[in-house]
VOBA-1610 file (N, C-alpha, C; in pm, whole numbers, padded with zeros to 5 digits, always signed):
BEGIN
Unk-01429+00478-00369Unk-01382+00353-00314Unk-01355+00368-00165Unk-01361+00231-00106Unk-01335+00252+00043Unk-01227+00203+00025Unk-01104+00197+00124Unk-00957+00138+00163Unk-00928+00106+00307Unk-00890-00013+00317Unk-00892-00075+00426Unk-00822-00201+00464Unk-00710-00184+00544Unk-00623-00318+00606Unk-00710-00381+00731Unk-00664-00475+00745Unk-00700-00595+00849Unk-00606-00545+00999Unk-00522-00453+01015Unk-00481-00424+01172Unk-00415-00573+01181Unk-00507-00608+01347Unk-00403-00728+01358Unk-00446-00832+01321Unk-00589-00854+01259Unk-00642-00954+01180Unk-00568-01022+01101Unk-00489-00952+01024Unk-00417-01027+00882Unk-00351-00927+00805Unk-00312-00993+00687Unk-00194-00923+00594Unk-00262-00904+00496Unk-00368-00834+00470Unk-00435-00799+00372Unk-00474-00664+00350Unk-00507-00643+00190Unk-00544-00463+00238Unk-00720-00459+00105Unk-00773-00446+00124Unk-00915-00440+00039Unk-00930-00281-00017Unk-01025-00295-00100Unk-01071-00171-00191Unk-01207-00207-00203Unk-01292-00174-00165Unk-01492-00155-00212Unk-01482-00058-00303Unk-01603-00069-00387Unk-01646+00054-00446Unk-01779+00030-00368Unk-01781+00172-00350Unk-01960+00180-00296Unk-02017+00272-00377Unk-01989+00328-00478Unk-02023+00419-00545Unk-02171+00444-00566Unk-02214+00326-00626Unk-02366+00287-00678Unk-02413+00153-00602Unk-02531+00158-00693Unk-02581+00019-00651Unk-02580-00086-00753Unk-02561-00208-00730Unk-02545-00319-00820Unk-02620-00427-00828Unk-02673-00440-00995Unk-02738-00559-01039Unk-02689-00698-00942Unk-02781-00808-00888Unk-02634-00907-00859Unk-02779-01003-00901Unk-02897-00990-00943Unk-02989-01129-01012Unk-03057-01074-01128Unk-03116-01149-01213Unk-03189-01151-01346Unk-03295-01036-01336Unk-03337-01027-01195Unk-03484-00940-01178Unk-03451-00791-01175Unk-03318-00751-01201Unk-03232-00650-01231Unk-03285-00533-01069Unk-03331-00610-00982Unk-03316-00550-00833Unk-03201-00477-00787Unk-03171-00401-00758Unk-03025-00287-00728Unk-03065-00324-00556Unk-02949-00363-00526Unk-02876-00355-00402Unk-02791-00286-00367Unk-02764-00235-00261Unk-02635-00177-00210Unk-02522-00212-00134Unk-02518-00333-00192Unk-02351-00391-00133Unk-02242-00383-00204Unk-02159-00311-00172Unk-02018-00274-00224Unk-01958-00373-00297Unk-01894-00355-00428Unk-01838-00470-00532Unk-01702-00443-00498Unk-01653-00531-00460Unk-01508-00615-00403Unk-01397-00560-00540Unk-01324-00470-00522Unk-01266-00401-00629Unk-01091-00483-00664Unk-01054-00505-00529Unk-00932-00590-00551Unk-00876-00587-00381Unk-00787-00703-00337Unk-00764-00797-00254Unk-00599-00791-00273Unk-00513-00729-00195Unk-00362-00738-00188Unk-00304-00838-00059Unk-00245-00938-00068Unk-00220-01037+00033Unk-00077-01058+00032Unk+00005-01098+00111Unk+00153-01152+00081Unk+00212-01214-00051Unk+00102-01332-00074Unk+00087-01404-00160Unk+00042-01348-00297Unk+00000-01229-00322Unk-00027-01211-00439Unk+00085-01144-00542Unk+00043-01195-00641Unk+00198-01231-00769Unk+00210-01133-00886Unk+00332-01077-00875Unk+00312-00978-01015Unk+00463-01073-01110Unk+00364-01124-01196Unk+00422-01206-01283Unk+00474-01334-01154Unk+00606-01364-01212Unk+00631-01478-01099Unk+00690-01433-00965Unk+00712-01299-00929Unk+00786-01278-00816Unk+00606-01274-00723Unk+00661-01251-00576Unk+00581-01189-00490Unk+00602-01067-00394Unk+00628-00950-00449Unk+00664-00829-00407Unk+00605-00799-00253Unk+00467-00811-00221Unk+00392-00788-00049Unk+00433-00919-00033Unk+00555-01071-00017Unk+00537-01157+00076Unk+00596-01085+00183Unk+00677-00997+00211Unk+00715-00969+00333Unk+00622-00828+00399Unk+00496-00868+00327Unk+00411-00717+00456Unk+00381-00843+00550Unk+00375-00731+00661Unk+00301-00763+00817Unk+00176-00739+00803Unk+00127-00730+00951Unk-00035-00685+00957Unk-00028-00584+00905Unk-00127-00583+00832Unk-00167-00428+00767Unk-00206-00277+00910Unk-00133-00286+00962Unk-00193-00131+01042Unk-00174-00028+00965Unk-00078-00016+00862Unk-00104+00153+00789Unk-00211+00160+00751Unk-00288+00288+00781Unk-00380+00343+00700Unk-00366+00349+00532Unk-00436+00356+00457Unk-00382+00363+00308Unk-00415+00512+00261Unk-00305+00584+00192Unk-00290+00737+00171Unk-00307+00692+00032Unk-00402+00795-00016Unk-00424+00819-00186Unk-00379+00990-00232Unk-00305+00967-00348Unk-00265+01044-00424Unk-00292+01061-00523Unk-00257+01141-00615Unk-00198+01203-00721Unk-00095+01153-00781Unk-00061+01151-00853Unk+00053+01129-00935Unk+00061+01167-01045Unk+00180+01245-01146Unk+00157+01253-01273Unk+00283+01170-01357Unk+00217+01130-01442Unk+00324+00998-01505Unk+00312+01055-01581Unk+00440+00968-01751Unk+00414+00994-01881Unk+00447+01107-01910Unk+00552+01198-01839Unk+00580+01368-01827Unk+00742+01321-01894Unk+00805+01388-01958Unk+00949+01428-01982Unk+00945+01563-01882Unk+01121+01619-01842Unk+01114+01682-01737Unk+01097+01869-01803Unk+01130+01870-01901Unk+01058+02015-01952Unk+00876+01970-01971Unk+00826+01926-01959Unk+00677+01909-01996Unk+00618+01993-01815Unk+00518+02062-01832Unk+00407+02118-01733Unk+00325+02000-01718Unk+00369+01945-01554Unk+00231+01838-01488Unk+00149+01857-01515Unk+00059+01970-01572Unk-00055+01960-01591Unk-00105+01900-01694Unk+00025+01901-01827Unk-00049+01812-01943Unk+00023+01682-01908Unk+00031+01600-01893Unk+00100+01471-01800Unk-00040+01448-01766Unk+00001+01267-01760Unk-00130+01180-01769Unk-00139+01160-01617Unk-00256+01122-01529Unk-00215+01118-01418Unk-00269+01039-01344Unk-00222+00959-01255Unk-00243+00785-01169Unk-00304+00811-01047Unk-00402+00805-00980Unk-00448+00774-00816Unk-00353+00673-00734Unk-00260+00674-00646Unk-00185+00581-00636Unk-00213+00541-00479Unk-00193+00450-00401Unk-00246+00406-00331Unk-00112+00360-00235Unk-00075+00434-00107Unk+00063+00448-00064Unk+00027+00423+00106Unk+00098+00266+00132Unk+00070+00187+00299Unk+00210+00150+00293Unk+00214+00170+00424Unk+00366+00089+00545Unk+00352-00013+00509Unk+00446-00119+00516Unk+00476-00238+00511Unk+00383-00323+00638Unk+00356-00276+00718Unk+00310-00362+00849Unk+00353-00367+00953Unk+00322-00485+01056Unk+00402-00513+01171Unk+00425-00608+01172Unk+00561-00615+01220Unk+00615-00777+01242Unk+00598-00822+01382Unk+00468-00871+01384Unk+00416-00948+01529Unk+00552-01056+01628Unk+00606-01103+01501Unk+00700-01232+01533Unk+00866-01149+01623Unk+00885-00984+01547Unk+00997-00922+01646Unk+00935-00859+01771Unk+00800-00859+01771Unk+00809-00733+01863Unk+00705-00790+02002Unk+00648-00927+01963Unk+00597-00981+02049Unk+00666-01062+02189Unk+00617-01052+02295Unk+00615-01135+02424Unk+00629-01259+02396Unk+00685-01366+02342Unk+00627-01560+02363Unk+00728-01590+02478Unk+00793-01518+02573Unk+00855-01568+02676Unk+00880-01470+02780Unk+00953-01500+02852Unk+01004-01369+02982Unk+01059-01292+02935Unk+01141-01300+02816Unk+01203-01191+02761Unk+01165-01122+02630Unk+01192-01016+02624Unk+01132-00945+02503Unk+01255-00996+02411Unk+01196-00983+02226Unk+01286-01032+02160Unk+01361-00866+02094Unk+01456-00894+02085Unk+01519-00799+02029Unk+01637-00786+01935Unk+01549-00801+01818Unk+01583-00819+01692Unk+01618-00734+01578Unk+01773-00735+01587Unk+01782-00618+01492Unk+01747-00543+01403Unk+01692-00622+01308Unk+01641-00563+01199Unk+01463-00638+01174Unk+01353-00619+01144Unk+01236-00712+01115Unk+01234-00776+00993Unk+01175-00908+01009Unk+01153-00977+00873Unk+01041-00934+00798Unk+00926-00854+00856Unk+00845-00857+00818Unk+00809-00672+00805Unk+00756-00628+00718Unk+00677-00443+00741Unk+00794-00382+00706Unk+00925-00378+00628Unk+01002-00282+00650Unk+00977-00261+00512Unk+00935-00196+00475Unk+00878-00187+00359Unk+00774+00004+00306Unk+00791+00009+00225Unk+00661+00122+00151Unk+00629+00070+00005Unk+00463+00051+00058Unk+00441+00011-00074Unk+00334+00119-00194Unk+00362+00062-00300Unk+00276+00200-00412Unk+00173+00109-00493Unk+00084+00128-00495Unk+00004+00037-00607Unk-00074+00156-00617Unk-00140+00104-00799Unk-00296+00177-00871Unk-00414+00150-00757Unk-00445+00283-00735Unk-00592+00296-00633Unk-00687+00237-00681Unk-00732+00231-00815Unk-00857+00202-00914Unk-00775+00006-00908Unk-00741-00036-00925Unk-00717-00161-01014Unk-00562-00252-00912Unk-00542-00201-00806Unk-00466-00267-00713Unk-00344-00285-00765Unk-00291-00292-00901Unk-00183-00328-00950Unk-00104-00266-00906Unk+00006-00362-00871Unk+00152-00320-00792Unk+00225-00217-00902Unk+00302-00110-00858Unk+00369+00009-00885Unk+00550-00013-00852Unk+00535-00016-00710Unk+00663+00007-00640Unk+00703-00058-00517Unk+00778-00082-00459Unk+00815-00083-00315Unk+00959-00064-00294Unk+01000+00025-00162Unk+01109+00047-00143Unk+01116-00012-00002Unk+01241-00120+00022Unk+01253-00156+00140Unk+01404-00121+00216Unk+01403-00202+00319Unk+01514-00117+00373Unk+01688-00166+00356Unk+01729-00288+00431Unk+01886-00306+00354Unk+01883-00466+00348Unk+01743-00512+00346Unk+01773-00682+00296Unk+01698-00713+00163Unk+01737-00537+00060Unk+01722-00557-00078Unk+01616-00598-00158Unk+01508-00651-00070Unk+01383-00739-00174Unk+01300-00573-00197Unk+01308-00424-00209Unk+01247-00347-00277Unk+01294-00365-00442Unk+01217-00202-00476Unk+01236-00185-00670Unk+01345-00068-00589Unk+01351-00034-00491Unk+01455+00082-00429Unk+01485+00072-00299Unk+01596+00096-00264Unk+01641+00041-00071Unk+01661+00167-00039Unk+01612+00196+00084Unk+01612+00349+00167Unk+01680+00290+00328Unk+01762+00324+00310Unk+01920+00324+00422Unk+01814+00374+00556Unk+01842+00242+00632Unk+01743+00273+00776Unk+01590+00232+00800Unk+01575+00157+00687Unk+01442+00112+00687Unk+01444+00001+00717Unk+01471-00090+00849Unk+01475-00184+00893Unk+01380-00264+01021Unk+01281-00188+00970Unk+01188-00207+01140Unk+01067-00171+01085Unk+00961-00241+01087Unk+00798-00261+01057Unk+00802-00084+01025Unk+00698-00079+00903Unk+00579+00098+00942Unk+00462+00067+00923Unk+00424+00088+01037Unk+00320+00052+01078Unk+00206+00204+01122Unk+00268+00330+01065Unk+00245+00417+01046Unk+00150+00492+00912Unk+00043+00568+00869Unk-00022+00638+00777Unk+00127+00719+00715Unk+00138+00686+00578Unk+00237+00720+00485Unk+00187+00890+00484Unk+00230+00963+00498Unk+00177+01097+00487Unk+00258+01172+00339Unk+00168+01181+00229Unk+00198+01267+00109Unk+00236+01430+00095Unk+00321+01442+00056Unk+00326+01647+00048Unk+00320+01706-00105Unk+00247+01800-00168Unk+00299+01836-00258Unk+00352+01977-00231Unk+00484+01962-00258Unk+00586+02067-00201Unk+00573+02175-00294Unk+00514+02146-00389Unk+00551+02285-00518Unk+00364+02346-00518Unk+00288+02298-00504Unk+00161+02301-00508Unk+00097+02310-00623Unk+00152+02219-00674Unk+00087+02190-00788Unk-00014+02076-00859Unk-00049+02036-00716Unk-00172+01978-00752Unk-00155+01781-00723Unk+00016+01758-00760Unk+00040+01669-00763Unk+00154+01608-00672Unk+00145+01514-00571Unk+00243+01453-00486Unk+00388+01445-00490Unk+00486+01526-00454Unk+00611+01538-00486Unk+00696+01475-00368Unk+00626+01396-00233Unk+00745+01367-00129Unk+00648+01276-00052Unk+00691+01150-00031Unk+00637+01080+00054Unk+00679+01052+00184Unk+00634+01063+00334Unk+00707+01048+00488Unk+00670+00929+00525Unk+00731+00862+00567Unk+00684+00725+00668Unk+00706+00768+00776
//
């Protein structure tokens, strides 16, 4: 799969597969244009909430992982089932950090990017987000009040194959 935000285009983040090539008429002709795998926008809904309405422009790069789920804590990660997870900054908040007058705005905290978000790499479905102290995460991280607009950088600290610490 390819992974890819819009910068300052927009608040969106895409997934291609380019893997192969794909049927797309009757005459079973193979082309090579990438099938549109899934589409993450502000607006998009897990059940009735909307968890990304407050991303910014997408500038994080998107970091893929590892993960092992489905483990109790005596169980070895290695027999543990395990997720590709798909880990971007919240964005930028164009609206704190922009020029519209002589003065710069300077705004305590952003409405928009303060955020880390987790979704399935394969299938886009939302996972997680932790935001910073105006509570709309699944977890609040003390100081996270200002766009990341930064590549989430993954560590696995034990080396075991699987993601144990995430940096913004």
């Amino acid at each position: 799969y390819l992974y890819g935000g819009m910068r300052m285009g927009g608040r969106n983040y895409y997934a291609l597969d380019v893997s192969k090539s794909y049927s797309t008429d009757t005459s079973n002709s193979l082309v090579d244009d990438p099938l549109l795998k899934f589409v993450i926008t502000p607006d998009t809904k897990v059940g009735e909430a909307k968890p990304f309405e407050k991303m910014g422009m997408t500038w994080s790069v998107p970091t893929l992982y590892k993960l092992a789920n489905d483990c109790s804590a005596s169980q070895p990660k290695d027999a543990c089932g395990t997720q590709m997870v798909m880990a971007f900054g919240g964005g930028y908040d164009e609206t704190s950090h922009e020029k519209t007058s002589d003065v710069m705005p300077t705004n305590p905290k952003d409405s928009k990017g303060a955020a880390l978000y987790l979704v399935d790499a394969k299938t886009g479905q939302y996972l997680s987000h932790s935001s910073g102290s105006d509570g709309s995460g699944d977890s609040t991280l003390a100081g996270m009040d200002f766009s990341v607009t930064a590549r989430i950088s993954a560590f696995d600290t034990d080396s075991d194959g699987f993601v144990d610490n995430l940096y913004a």
